[in-house]
C-alpha positions as CSV (number, residue, x, y, z in Angstrom):
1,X,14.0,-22.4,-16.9
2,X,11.9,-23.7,-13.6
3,X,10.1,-26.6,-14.5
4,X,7.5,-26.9,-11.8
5,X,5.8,-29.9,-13.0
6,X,8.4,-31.9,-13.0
7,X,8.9,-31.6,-9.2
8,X,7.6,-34.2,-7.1
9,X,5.2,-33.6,-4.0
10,X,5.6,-36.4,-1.3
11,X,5.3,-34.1,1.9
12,X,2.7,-35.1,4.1
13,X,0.0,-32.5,4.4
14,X,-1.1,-31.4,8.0
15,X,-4.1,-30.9,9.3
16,X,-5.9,-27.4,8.1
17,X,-6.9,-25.8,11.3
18,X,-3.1,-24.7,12.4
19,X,-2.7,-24.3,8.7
20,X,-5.8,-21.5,8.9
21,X,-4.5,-19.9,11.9
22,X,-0.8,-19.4,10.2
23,X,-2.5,-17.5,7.3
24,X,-4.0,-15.6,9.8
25,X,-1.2,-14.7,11.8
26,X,0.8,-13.7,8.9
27,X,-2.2,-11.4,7.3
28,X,-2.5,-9.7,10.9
29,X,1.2,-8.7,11.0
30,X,1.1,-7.5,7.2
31,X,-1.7,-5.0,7.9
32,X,0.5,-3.4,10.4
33,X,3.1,-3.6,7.8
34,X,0.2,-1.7,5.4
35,X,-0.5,1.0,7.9
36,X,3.2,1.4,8.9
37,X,4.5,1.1,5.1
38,X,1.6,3.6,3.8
39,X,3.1,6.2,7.3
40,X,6.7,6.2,5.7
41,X,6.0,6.7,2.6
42,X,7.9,10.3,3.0
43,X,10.4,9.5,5.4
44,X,12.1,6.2,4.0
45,X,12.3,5.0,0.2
46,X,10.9,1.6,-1.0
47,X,14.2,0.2,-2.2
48,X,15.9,1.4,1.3
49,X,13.5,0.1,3.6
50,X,12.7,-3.1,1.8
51,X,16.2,-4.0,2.1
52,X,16.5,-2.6,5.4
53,X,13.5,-4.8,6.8
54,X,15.1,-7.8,4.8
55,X,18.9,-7.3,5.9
56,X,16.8,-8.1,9.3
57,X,15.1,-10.9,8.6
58,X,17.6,-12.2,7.2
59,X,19.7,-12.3,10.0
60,X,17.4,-13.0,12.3
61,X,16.4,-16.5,10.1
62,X,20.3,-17.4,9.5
63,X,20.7,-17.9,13.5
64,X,17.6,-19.7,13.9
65,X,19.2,-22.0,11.1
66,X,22.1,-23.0,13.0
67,X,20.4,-25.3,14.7
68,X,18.2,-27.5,11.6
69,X,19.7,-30.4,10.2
70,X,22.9,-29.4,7.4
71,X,20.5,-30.0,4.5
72,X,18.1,-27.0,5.8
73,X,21.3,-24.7,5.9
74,X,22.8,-25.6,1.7
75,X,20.4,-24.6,-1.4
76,X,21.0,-27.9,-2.6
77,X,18.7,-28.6,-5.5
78,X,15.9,-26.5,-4.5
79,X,18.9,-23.5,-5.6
80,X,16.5,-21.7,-8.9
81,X,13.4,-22.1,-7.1
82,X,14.4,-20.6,-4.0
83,X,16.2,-17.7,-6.4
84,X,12.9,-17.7,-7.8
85,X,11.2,-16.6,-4.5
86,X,13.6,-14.3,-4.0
87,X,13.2,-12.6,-7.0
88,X,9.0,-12.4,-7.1
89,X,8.4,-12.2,-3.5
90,X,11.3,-10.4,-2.0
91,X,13.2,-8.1,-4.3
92,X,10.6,-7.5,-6.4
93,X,7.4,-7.5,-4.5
94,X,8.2,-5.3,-1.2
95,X,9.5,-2.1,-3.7
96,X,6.5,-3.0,-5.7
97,X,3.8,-2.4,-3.3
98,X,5.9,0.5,-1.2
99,X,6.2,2.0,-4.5
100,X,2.3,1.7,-5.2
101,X,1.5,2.5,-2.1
102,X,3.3,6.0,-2.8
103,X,1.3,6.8,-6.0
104,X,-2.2,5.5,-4.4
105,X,-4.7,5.2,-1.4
106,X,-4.6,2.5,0.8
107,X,-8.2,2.0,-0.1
108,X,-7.1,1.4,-3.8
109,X,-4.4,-0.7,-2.8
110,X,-6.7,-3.1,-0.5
111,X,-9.3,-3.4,-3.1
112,X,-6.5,-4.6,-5.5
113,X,-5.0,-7.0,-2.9
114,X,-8.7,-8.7,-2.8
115,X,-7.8,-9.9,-6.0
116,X,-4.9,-11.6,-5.0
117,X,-6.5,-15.4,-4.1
118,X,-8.4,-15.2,-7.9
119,X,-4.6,-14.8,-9.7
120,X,-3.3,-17.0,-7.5
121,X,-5.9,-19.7,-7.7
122,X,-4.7,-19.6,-11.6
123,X,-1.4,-19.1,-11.1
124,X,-1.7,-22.6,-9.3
125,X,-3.3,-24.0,-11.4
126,X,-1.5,-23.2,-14.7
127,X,2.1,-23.8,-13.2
128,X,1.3,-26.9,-10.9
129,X,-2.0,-28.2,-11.7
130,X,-3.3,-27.5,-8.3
131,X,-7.0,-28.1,-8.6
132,X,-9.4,-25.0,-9.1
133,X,-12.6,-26.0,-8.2
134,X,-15.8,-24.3,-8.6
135,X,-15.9,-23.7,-5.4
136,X,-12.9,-22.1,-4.7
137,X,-13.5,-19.8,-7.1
138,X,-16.6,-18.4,-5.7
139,X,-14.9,-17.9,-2.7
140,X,-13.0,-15.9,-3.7
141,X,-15.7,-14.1,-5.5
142,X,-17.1,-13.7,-2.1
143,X,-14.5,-12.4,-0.6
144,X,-13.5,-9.7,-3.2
145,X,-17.4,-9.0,-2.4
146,X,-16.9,-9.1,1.8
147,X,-13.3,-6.5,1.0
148,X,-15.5,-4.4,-1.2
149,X,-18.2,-4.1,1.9
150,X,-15.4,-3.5,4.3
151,X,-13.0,-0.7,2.4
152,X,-16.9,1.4,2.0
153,X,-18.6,0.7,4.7
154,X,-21.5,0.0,2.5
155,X,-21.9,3.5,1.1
156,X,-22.8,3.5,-2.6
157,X,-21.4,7.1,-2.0
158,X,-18.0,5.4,-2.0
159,X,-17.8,4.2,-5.4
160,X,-19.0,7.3,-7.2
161,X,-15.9,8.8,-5.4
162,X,-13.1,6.4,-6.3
163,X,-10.8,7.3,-9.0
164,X,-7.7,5.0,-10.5
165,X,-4.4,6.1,-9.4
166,X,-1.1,5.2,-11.0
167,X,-0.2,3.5,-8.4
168,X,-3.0,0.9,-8.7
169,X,-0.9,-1.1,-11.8
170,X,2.0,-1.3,-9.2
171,X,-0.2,-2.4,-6.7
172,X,-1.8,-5.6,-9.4
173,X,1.8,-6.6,-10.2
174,X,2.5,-6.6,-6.7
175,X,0.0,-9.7,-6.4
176,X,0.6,-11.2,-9.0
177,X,4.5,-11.4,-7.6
178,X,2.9,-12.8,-4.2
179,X,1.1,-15.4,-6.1
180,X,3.9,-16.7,-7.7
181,X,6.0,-16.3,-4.6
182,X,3.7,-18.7,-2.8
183,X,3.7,-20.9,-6.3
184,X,7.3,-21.6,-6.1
185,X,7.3,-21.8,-1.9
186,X,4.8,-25.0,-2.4
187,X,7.2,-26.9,-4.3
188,X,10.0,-25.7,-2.3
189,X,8.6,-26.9,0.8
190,X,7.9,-30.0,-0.3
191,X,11.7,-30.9,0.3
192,X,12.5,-28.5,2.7
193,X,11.0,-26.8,6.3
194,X,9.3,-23.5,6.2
195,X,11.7,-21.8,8.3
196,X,14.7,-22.8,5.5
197,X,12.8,-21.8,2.3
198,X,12.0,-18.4,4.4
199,X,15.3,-17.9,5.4
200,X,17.0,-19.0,1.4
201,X,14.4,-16.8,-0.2
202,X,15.4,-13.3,2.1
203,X,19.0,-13.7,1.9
204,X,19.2,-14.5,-1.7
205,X,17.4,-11.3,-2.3
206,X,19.7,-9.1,-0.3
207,X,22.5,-8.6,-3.0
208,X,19.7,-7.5,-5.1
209,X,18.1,-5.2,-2.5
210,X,21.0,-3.7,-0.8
211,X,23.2,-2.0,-4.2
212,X,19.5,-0.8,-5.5
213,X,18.8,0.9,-2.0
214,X,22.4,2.7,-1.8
215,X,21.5,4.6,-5.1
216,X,17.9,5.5,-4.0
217,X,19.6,7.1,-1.5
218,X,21.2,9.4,-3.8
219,X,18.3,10.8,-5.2
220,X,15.3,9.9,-1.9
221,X,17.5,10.4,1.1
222,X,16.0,8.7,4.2
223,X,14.8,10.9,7.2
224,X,15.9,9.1,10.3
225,X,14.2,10.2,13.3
226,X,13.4,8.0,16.3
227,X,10.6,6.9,15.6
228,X,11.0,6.4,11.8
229,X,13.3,3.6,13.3
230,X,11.3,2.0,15.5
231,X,9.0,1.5,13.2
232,X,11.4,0.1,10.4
233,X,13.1,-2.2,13.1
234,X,9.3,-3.5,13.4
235,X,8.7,-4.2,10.2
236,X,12.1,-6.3,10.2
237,X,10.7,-8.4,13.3
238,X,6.9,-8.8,12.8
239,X,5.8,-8.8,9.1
240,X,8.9,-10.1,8.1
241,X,10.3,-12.9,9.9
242,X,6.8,-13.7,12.2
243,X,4.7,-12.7,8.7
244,X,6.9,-14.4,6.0
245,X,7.5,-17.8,8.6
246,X,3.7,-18.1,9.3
247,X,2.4,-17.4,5.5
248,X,4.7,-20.3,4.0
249,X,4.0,-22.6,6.5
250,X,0.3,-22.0,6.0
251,X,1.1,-22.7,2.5
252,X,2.7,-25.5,2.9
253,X,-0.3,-27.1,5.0
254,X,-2.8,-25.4,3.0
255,X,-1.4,-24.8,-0.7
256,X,-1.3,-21.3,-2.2
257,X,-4.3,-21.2,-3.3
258,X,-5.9,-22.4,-0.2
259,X,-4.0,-20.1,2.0
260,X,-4.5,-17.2,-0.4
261,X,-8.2,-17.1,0.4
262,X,-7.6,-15.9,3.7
263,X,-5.4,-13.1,1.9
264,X,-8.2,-11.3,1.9
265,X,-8.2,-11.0,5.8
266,X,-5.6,-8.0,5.5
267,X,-8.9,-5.4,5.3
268,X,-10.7,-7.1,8.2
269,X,-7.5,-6.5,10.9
270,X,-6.7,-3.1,8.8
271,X,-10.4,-2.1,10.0
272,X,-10.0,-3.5,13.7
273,X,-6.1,-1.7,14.1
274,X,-7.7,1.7,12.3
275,X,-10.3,1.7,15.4
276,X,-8.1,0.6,17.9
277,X,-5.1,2.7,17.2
278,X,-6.6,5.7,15.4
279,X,-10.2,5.5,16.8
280,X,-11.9,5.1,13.2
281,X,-15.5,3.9,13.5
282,X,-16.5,0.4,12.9
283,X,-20.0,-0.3,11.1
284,X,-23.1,-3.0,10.5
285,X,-21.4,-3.3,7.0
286,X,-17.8,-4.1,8.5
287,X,-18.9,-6.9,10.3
288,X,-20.8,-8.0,7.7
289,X,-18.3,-7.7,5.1
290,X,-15.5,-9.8,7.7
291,X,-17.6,-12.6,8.2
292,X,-17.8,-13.1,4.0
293,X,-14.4,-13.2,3.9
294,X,-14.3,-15.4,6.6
295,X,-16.8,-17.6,5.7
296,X,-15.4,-16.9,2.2
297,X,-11.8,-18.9,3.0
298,X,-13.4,-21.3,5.4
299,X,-15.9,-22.6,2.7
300,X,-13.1,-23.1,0.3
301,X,-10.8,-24.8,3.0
302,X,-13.8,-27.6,3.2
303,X,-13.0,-28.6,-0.5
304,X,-9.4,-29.5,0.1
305,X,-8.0,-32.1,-1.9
């Protein structure tokens, strides 16, 4: 059994600025990752392609590793946390969400994600008595309020129209994997550098991934074409290793429940690529709903321990 309280926290923390802009980064990289994930759907499984986009990262990480100290490079005693965030926010949570995201709408599945820096405010707190403040937790109200504005565009229209899926449960237990995935990276990365507990967490998750993604094969064949590649190659370079990197080290500067504020950013850069790449129109009710969530994380960053 992981006993987080018991860990000590002695790493210094860094100033929040380059902490915000990490979160940021990552968020902007994982809404491709939404868009890109949500476009597969029929052409590559969840299993294969999670462990596809993993075996990647993974390698990528392990020779950026060859060159940190020996201590970065052995699990030492970090070894059942770091199993820990391989389990929650590697093998379980990427089939998790691909998975929802095949029995839902990306709407659904966004609206859900807002919910992501409420459970993991308390998943802080319960399992290492990071402080909840009140605060914090209306900023995260406001910014499951400023996701709401963004997904409908302000049209009351939107909610009579919105139906549960069965992909929506998949989608919650998704992040409340991520939560704890960002739990156990805290106390990780109080002993060891982002880029290690990143790297640890992928490749302990691979001998997981990789026998579950040879039998989905069997029965969800992938469809290779050119471009199906491309875009699974990627999702192995930018959400994964860019994406997972920046998000830990923001929540290493920031704490999980800090950094998870700014979670909610995912609908904001969603909105932007949807108009940039697929010329969907922006509205009054877009920009108003970005700048709560915004305003939502930077509000929260001010009370800071």
């Amino acid at each position: 059994m992981i006993r987080l309280r018991s860990l000590p926290f002695t790493a210094q923390r860094p100033s929040a600025g380059s902490g915000l802009l990490l979160v940021n980064l990552a968020t902007f990289t994982w809404a491709t990752n939404m868009i890109l994930g949500r476009w597969l759907r029929d052409s590559v499984g969840p299993l294969t392609l999670s462990a596809i986009r993993f075996a990647v990262g993974a390698a990528i990480f392990g020779l950026l590793l060859r060159s940190r100290p020996p201590e970065e490079r052995r699990l030492g005693a970090d070894g059942r946390l770091l199993a820990g965030m391989a389990l929650t926010g590697v093998a379980l949570f990427a089939p998790t969400l691909y998975w929802g995201l095949r029995e839902t709408t990306a709407v659904n599945a966004t609206l859900i994600n807002g919910l992501g820096p409420l459970i993991t405010g308390l998943l802080a707190a319960a399992l290492i008595r990071e402080p909840l403040p009140p605060r914090r937790l209306g900023a995260a109200a406001l910014g499951l309020l400023g996701v709401a504005l963004v997904i409908s565009n302000g049209s009351p229209a939107f909610w009579r129209n919105l139906h549960g899926r069965r992909g929506d449960g998949l989608v919650l237990l998704a992040v409340t994997l991520w939560g704890l995935y960002s739990v156990l990276g805290r106390r990780v990365m109080a002993r060891r550098s982002a880029l290690s507990a990143t790297a640890w967490s992928m490749a302990l998750a691979l001998p997981l991934l990789i026998p579950a993604a040879l039998v989905e094969q069997q029965i969800l064949p992938a469809r290779w074409r050119p471009e199906v590649i491309a875009a699974v190659l990627y999702i192995g370079v930018a959400p994964t290793v860019v994406g997972f990197l920046s998000w830990n080290e923001g929540v290493r500067r920031l704490g999980p429940g800090g950094a998870m504020l700014f979670y909610n950013t995912l609908p904001i850069y969603g909105a932007l690529l949807g108009a940039l790449l697929l010329g969907e129109p922006l509205g009054p009710a877009h920009g108003l709903g970005g700048a709560l969530i915004l305003g939502a994380g930077l509000w929260a960053a001010r009370s800071r321990d």
